[in-house]
C-alpha positions in Angstrom: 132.8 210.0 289.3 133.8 206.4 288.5 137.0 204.7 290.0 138.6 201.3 291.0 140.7 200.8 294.0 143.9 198.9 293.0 147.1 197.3 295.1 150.0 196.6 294.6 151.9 193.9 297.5 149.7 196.7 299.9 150.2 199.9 298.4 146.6 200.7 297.3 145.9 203.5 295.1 142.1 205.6 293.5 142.3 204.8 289.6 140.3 207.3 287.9 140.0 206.2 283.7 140.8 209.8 282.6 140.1 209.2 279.2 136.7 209.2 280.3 136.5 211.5 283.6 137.8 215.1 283.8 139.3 215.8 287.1 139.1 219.9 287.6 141.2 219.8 291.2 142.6 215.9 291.3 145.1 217.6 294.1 142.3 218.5 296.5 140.4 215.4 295.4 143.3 213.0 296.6 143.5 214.5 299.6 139.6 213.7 300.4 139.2 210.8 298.9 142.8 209.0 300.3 141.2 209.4 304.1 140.7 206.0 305.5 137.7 207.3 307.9 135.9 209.6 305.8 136.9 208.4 302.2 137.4 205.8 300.2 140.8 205.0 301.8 144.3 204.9 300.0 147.9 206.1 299.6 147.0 208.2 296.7 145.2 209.1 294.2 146.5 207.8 289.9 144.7 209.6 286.4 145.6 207.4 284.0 144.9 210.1 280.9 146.0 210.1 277.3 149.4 210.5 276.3 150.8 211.5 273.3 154.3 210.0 273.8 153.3 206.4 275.0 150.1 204.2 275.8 149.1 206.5 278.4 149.9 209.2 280.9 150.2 208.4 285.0 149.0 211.2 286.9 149.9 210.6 290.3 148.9 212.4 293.8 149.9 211.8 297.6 147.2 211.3 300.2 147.9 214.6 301.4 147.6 215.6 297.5 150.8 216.8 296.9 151.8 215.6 293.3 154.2 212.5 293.0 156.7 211.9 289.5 156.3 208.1 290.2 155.0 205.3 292.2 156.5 201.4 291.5 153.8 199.9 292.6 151.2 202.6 290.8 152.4 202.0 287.5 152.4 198.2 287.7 148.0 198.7 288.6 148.4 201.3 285.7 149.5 198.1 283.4 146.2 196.1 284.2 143.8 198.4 284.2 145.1 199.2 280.7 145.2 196.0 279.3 142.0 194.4 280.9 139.8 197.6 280.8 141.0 197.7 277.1 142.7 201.1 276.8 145.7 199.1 274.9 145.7 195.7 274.6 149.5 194.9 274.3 152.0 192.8 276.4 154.2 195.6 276.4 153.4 199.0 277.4 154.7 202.3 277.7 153.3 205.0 280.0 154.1 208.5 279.9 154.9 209.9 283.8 156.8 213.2 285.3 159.9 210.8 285.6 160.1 210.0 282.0 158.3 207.3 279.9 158.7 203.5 281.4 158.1 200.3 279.4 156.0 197.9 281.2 156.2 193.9 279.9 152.8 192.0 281.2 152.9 188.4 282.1 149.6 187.0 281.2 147.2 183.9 280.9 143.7 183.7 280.2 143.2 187.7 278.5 144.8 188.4 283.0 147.5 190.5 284.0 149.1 188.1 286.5 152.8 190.0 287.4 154.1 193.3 285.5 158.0 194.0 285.0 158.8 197.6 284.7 161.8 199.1 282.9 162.3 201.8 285.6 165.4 203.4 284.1 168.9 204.2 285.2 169.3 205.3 289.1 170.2 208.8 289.5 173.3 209.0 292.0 174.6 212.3 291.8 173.7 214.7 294.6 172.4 217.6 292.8 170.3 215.7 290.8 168.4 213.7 293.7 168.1 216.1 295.0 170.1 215.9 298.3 172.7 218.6 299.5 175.7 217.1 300.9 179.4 217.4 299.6 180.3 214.2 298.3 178.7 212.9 295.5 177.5 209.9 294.6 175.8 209.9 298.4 177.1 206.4 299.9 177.2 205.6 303.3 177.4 209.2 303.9 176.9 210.8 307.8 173.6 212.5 308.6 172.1 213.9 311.8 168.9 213.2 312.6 166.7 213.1 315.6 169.8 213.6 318.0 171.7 210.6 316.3 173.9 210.7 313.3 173.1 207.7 310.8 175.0 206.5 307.9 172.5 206.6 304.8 173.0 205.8 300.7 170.6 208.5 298.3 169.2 207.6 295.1 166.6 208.5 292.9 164.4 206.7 290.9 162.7 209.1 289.6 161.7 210.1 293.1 164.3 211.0 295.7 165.2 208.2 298.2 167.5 208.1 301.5 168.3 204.3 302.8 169.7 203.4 305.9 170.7 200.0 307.2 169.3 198.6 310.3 170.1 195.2 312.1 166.2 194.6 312.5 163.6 196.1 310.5 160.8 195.3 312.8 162.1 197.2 315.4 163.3 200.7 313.2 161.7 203.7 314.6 160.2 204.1 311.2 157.1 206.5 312.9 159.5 208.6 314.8 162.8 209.0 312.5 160.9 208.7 309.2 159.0 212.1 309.0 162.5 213.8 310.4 165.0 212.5 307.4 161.2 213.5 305.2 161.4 216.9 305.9 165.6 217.8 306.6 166.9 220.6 304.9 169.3 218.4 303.5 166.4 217.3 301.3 164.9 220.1 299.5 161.8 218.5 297.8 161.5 216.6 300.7 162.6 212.5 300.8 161.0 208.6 301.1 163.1 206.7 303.7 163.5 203.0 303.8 165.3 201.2 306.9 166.5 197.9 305.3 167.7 194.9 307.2 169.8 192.4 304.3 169.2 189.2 304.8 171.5 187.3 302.3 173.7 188.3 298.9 169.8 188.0 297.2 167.4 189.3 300.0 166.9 191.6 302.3 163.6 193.1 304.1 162.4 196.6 304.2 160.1 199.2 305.6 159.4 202.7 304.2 158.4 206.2 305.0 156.7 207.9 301.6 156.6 211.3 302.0 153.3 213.0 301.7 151.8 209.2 302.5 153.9 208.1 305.9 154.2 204.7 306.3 153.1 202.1 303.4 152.9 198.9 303.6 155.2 199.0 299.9 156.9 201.1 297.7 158.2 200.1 294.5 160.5 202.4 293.3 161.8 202.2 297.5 162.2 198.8 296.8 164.7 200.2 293.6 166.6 202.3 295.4 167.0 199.9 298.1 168.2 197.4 295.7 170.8 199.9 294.1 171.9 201.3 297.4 172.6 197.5 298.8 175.0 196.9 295.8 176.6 199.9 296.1 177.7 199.6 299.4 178.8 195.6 298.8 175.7 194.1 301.1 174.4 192.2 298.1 174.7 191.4 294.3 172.9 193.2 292.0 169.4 191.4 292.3 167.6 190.7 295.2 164.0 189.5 296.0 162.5 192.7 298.6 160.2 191.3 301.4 157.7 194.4 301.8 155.5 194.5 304.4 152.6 194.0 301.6 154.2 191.2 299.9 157.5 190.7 298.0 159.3 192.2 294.5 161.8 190.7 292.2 164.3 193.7 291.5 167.8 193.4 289.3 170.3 196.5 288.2 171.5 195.0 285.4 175.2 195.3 285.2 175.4 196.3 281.1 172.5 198.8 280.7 172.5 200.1 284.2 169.2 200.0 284.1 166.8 198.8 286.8 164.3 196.2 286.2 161.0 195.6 288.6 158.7 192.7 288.7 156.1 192.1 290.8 151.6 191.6 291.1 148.9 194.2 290.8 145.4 193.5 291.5 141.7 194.8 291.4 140.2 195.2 294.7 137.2 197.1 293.7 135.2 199.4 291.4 132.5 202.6 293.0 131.2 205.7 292.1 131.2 208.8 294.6 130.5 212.2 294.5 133.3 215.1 293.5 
């Protein structure tokens, strides 16, 4: 089987061209081939297959293969590859994924995808829908016990269920020891990414997050969404902020009349293989 490894500010990813492979168990496969020591090495594992509603389909999978509805920092890799491996040669594009169809607008020079901006939709606030049981809904700055301690966390989904918390330092959040706990609490029934964010300014903040089936990335993009909404919900910051990732940084705005949330950002090649399924 042919595939490229491709990043995004750190969160690397298997592209398989699914227009031209056929994956019979690309579950299991992720699983094998997203272990650092013994396979190729990556947070996951991306199809990018026909579509009949948009450019193309994203098929995404965890490192531990469970299946993911969207990854930020995927979709942006999904934009190159297409546009420089010639699938559709378009400065905008639309991908089909299990969290709807986004709209992806390429920033290019020289036939090069240098940055991507991705319509990722409208945030999803209420409870039911995220999903995350607790009473209150939208779920902002809400109590929840974890680990012995009761924090004070924001949900939101972008596509993908996310529970923020704000810390004072980022470097020192015991994102190895409290992320799998919120991952797996009941009060999150499809399980949840975590991101301890540490605002910096009204425009920036820092973050670190917990992906469930992945643990700890060095980025997430739709993370970097959420944590965006969740700052101006709570009155942190204005309504776009530049992210500092531990893989590099992303522009993100909510804009205020389409409440829709906008993500801009690099994706790059790191390298093409073959290996055996």
């Amino acid at each position: 089987m042919k595939f490229t490894k491709m990043q995004g500010i750190g969160n690397d990813y298997i592209y398989v061209n699914g227009f031209e492979e056929n994956l019979e168990d690309p579950s299991a496969l992720a699983a094998r081939l997203s272990d650092r020591h013994f396979g190729i090495g990556s947070d996951g594992l991306i199809v990018i297959a026909p579509s009949k509603v948009a450019d193309c389909r994203m098929d995404m999978y965890n490192a531990d293969g469970s299946r993911g509805k969207m990854c930020g920092n995927g979709i942006r890799c999904v934009g190159k590859y297409v546009y420089e491996r010639g699938i559709a040669h378009k400065p905008v594009l639309t991908v089909e994924t299990l969290s709807g169809v986004k709209t992806l607008s390429l920033e290019t020079a020289a036939g090069k995808v240098r940055a991507v901006e991705v319509d990722m939709g409208k945030p999803v606030l209420e409870a039911a829908k995220i999903p995350a049981r607790f009473e209150k809904t939208p779920v902002v700055d809400e109590a929840l016990s974890a680990g012995g301690r009761t924090y004070r966390v924001t949900c939101v989904s972008m596509g993908n269920p996310h529970c923020v918390l704000f810390v004072d330092d980022v470097l020192r959040a015991p994102v190895g020891s409290l992320g799998p706990k919120i991952e797996l609490h009941s009060a999150f029934p499809e399980q949840v990414n975590t991101e301890f964010v540490q605002v910096l300014s009204r425009e920036e903040i820092r973050m670190r997050v917990w992906e469930r089936g992945s643990g700890e990335t060095l980025a997430c993009g739709t993370g970097a969404c959420a944590c965006a909404v969740a700052c101006a919900l709570n009155g942190r910051t204005g309504r776009a902020v530049l992210v500092h990732l531990r893989g590099g940084d992303l522009s993100v705005r909510w804009d205020g009349k389409t409440g829709r949330v906008f993500m801009k950002g690099p994706a790059e090649f790191v390298f093409d293989g073959t290996v055996e399924t």
